[in-house]
DOTIPA-475994 format. One record per residue (C-alpha): residue number from 1; x, y, z. Coordinates in nm, 4 decimals. Each point is the difference from the previous one (the first is absolute). Layout:
! residues N
NUM;X;Y;Z
...
//
This chain:
! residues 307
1;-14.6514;-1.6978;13.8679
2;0.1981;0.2895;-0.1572
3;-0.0799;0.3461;-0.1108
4;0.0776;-0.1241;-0.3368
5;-0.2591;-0.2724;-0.0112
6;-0.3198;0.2477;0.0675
7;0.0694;0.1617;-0.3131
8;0.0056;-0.3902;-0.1700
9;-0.3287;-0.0408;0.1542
10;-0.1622;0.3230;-0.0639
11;0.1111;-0.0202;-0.3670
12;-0.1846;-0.3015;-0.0549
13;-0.3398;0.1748;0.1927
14;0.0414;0.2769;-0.2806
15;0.0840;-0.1561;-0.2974
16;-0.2541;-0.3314;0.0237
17;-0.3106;0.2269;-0.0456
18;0.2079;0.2338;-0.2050
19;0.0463;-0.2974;-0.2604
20;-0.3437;-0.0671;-0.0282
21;-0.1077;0.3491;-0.0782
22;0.2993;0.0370;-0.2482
23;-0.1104;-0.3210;-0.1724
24;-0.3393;0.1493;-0.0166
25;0.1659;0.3252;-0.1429
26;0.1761;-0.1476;-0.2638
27;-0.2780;-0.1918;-0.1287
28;-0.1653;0.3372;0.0250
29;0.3070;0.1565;-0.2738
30;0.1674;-0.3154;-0.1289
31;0.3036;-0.2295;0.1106
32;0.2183;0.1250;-0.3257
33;0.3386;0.1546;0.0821
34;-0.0674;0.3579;-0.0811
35;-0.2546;0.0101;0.2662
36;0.1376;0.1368;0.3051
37;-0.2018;-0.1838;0.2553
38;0.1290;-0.3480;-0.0921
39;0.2970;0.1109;0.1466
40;-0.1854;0.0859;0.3399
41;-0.1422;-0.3732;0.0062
42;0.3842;-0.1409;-0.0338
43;0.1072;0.1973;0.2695
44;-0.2705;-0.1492;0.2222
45;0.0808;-0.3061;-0.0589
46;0.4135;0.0904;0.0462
47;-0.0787;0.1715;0.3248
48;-0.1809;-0.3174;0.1463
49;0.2826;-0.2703;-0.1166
50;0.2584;0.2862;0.1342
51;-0.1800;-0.0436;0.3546
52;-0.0113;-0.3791;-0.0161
53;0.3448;-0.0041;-0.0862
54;0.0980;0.2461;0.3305
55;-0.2206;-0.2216;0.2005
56;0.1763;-0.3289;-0.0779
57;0.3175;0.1709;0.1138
58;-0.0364;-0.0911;0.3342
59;-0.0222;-0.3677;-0.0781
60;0.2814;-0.0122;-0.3059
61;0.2942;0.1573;0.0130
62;0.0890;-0.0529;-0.3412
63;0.2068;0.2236;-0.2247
64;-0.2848;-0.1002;-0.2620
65;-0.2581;0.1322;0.1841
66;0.1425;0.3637;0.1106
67;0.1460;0.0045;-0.3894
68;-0.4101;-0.0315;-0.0946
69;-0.0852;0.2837;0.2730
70;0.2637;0.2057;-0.1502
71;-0.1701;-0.0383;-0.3371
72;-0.3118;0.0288;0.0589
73;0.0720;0.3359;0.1764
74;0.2042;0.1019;-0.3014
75;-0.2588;-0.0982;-0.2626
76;-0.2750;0.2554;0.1619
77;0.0958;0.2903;-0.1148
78;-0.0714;-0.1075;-0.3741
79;-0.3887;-0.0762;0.0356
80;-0.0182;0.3826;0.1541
81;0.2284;0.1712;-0.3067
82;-0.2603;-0.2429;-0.2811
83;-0.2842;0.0858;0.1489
84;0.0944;0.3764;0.0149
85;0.1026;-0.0562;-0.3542
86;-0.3050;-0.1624;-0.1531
87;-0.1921;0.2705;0.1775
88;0.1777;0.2987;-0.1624
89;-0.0803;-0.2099;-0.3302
90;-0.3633;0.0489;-0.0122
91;0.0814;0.3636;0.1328
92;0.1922;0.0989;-0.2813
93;-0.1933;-0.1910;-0.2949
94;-0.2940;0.2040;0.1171
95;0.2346;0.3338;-0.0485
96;0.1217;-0.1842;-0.3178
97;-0.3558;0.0223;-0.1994
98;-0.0611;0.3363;0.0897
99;0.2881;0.1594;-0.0932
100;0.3975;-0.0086;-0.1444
101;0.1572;-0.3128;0.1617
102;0.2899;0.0542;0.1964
103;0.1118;-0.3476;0.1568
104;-0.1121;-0.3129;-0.2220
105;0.0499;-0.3786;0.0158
106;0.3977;-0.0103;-0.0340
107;0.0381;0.2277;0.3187
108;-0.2617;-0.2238;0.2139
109;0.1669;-0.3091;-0.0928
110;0.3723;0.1274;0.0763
111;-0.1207;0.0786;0.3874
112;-0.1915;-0.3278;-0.0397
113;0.3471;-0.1810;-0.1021
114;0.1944;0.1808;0.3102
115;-0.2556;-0.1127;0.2373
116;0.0026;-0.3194;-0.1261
117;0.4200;-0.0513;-0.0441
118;-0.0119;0.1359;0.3881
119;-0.1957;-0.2914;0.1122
120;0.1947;-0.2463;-0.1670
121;0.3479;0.1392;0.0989
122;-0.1829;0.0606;0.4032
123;-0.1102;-0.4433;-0.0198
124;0.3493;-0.0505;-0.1108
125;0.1595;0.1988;0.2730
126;-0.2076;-0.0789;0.2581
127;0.0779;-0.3997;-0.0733
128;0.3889;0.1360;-0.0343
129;0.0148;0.1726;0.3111
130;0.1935;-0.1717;0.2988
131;-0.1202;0.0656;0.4050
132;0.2343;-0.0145;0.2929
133;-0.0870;-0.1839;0.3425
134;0.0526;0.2922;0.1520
135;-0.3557;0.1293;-0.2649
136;0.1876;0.2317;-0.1827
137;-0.1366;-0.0598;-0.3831
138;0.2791;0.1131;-0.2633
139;-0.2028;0.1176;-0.3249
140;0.1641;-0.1092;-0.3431
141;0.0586;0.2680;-0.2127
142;-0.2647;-0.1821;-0.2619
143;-0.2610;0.1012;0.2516
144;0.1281;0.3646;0.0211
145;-0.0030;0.0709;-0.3888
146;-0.4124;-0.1805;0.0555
147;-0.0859;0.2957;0.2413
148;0.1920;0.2560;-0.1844
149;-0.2031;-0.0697;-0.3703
150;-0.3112;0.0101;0.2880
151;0.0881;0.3707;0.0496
152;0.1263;0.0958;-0.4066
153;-0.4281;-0.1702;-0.0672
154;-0.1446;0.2005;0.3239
155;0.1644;0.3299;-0.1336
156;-0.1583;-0.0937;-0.3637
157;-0.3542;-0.0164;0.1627
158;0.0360;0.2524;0.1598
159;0.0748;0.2412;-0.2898
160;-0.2833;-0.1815;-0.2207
161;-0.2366;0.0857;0.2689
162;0.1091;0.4240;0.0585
163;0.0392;0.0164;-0.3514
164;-0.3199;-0.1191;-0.0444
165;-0.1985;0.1070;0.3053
166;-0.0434;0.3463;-0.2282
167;-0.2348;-0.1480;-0.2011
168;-0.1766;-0.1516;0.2481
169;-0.3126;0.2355;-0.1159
170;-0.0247;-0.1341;-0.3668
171;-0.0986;-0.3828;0.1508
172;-0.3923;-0.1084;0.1338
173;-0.0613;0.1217;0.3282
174;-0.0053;-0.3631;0.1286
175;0.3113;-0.0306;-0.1174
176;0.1295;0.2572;0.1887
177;0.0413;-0.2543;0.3067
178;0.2998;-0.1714;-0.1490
179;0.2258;0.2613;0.0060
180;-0.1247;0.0865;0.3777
181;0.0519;-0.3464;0.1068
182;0.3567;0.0112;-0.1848
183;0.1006;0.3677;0.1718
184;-0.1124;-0.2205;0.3690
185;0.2458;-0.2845;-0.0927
186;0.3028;0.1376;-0.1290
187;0.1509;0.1751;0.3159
188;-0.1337;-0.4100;0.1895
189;0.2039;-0.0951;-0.2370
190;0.3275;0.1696;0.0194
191;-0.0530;-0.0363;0.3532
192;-0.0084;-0.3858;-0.0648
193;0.3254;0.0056;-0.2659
194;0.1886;0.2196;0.2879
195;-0.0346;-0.2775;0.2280
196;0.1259;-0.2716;-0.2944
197;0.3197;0.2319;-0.0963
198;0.1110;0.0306;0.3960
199;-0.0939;-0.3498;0.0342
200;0.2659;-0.0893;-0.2772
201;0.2835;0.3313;-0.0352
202;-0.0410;0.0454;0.3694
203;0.1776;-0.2155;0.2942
204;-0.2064;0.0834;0.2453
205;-0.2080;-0.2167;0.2836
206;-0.3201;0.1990;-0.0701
207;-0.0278;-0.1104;-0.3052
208;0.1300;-0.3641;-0.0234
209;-0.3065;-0.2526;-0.1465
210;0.0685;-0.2401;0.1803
211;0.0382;0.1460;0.3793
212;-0.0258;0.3648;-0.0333
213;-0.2683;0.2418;0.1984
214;-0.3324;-0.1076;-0.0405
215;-0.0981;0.3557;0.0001
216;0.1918;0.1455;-0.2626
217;-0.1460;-0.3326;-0.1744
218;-0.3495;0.0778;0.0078
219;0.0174;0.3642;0.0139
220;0.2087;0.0470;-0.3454
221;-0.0954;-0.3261;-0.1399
222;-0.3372;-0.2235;0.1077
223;-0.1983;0.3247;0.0254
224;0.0758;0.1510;-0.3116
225;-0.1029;-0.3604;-0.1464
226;-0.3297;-0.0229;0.1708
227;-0.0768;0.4063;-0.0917
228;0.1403;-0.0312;-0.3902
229;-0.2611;-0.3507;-0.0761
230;-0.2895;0.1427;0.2046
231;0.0069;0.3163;-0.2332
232;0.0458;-0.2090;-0.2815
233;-0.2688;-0.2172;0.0739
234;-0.2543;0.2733;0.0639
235;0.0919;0.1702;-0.3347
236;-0.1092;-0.3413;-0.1183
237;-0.3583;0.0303;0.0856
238;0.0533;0.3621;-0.0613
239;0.0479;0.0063;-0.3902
240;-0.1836;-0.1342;-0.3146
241;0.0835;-0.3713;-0.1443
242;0.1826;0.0746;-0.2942
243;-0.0830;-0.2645;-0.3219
244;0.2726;-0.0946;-0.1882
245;-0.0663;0.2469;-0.3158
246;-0.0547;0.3006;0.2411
247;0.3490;-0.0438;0.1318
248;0.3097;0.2185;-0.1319
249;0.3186;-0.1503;-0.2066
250;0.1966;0.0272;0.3298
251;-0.2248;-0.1650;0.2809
252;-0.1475;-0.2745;-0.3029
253;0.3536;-0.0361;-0.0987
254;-0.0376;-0.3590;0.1661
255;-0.2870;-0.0583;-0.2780
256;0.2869;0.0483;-0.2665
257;0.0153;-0.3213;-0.1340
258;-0.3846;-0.0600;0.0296
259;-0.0537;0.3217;-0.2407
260;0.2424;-0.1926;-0.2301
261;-0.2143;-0.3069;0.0296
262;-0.3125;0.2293;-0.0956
263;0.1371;0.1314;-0.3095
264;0.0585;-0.3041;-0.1346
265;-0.3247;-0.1424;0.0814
266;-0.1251;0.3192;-0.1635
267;0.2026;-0.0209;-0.2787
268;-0.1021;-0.3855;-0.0704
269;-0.3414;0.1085;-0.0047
270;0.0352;0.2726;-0.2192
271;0.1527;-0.3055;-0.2463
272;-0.2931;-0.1978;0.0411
273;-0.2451;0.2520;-0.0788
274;0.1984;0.1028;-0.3180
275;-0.0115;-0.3662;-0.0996
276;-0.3513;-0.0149;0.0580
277;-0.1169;0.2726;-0.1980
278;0.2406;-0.1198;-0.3275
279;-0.1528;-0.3348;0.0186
280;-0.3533;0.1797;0.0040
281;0.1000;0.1963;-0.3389
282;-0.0795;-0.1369;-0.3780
283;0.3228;-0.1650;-0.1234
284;0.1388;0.1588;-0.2930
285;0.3002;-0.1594;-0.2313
286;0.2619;0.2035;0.0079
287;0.1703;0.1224;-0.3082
288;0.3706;-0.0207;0.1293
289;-0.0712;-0.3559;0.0684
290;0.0843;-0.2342;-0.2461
291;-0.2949;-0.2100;-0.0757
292;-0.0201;-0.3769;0.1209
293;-0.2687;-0.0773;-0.3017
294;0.1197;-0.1245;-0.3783
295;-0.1310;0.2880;-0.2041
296;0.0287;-0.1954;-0.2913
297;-0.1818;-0.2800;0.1651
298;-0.2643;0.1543;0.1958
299;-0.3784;0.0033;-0.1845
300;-0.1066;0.3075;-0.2308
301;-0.3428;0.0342;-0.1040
302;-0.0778;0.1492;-0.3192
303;-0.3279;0.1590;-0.0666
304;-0.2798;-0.2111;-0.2502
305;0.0793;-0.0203;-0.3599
306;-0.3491;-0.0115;-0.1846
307;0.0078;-0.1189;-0.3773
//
C-alpha cells in the first residue's frame, strides 16, 4: 500500500461521521442554497467518492478513472469558498438591519457566480486534461482560468468580511460567532487554494494530483479540509435557527421567488375579501346605467280617486 492510499482511507474515517452530523446541521438551518452548511454536507460526500475513486486505482488503470480523481480534487475547493460565502451572508444581513448597508444582494451573487463559473470551467478541465505514462498530468488551460476566478471570489470574501468585521459590534452577541468562525477559515483556506494554483500554474512533483508528495497533500490540502468543516459544523450548533422571515434580502435571496409566490397569494386574497364585502352591500341602480326596464311599460300606481 502507498503513502497516497492512507490519506484515501483516513478521508473516508473523517468524513462518514462528518456527513451525518452535517446532515443533522442542515436540517438544524435548512438545505436552501444561501445556507452555508449545505455546502459542508456536499463536500462530505465529494471527499468520500474522491477516496473510492483513489482506491480503485490500483485495480483500473483507466484514463476514466484518474480523469474522475482529478475532478473530484478540483471540485473541492468550491464547497469551502460557498460555505464561507453563505456564512458571511447571515453576517452581513445582521449588519444590514442595524445600520447603512454597504454590500447587498447584487455583490453576493457576483462572488456566488465566480465560484460557481470556477467549478464548471475546473469539471471541464479536469475531463480535458491529458496524463503521461511517465504520471506527468498536463492541466488544460480551461482548468487554469477555473482556479484563477477561485482566487478573483476568495479576494471578494475576503474584503466583504474586513470591511465588515468593523461592525461586528452592532450584531447579537450570539451572532458574534460567525464572523470568529469566518476569521479561523479564511487563512485554511488560502492555504487550501495555494495548494490548487501550484497544483495547476506550477510543474512541479510536489504538487502533481495524481503522484505528488503525500505530505504537501495533506498538510496544504486534507487538513485544511478537515479544520475549515469542523469549524463550520460547530458554528452550526453554535448559532440560532433562523425562520425564513427573520432572514435578510441577501442570505433569503434563495426565497426570492417564494416571496413572489406570497404576494400573489396575498394579493388574491385581498380580491376575495373586496368581493365579499360588495356582495354583502344593498344594491343600488346606478344612474349612469341605462335602465334594462320599459319605463313606459312598467306599472304606476296612482293614489284613490273618491267621488
Amino acid at each position: 500500500m502507498q503513502a497516497r492510499d492512507w490519506v484515501s482511507i483516513v478521508e473516508p474515517i473523517f468524513y462518514i461521521p462528518t456527513l451525518v452530523v452535517a446532515i443533522i446541521t442542515c436540517f438544524r438551518h435548512g438545505f436552501h442554497r444561501s445556507s452555508g452548511w449545505i455546502y459542508t454536507l456536499i463536500l462530505c460526500i465529494v471527499r468520500i467518492a474522491g477516496a473510492v475513486c483513489q482506491l480503485l486505482e490500483h485495480t483500473d488503470h483507466s484514463s476514466g478513472l484518474i480523469k474522475a480523481t482529478i475532478i473530484i480534487d478540483s471540485i473541492g475547493l468550491s464547497p469551502l469558498l460557498l460555505a464561507t460565502l453563505g456564512m458571511l451572508s447571515r453576517f452581513v444581513d445582521f449588519i444590514n438591519t442595524r445600520s447603512t448597508p454597504i454590500f447587498g444582494v447584487k455583490h453576493f451573487r457576483i462572488l456566488q457566480l465566480l465560484i460557481t463559473l470556477g467549478l464548471i470551467l475546473s469539471v471541464a478541465g479536469g475531463s480535458s486534461g491529458t496524463t503521461s505514462p511517465d504520471g506527468t498530468i498536463k492541466i488544460s488551460s480551461t482548468s487554469k482560468v477555473g482556479v484563477v476566478l477561485y482566487i478573483v471570489a476568495y479576494v471578494g470574501l475576503g474584503a466583504v468580511y474586513f470591511i465588515s468585521a468593523s461592525r461586528t459590534g452592532l450584531i447579537p452577541e450570539k451572532e458574534r460567532r460567525v464572523p470568529v468562525a469566518v476569521l479561523f477559515a479564511l487563512p485554511l483556506i488560502c492555504v487550501r487554494l495555494i495548494y490548487s494554483a501550484c497544483s495547476v500554474f506550477i510543474h512541479d512533483h510536489l504538487f502533481n494530483i495524481i503522484n505528488g508528495s503525500v505530505v504537501v497533500l495533506f498538510v496544504m490540502a486534507v487538513l485544511e479540509e478537515f479544520i475549515v468543516v469542523l469549524i463550520y459544523l460547530a458554528l452550526g450548533f453554535a448559532v440560532d435557527k433562523l425562520d425564513p422571515a427573520e432572514q435578510g434580502p441577501i442570505a433569503g435571496r434563495a426565497w426570492k421567488n417564494k416571496k413572489n409566490k406570497r404576494s400573489a397569494h396575498l394579493k388574491s386574497d385581498a380580491i376575495y375579501i373586496k368581493s365579499q364585502e360588495d356582495a354583502a352591500m344593498p344594491k343600488q341602480v346606478r344612474s349612469d346605467v341605462p335602465s334594462t326596464v320599459n319605463p313606459m311599460s312598467a306599472s304606476i300606481e296612482y293614489p284613490p280617486l273618491y267621488i
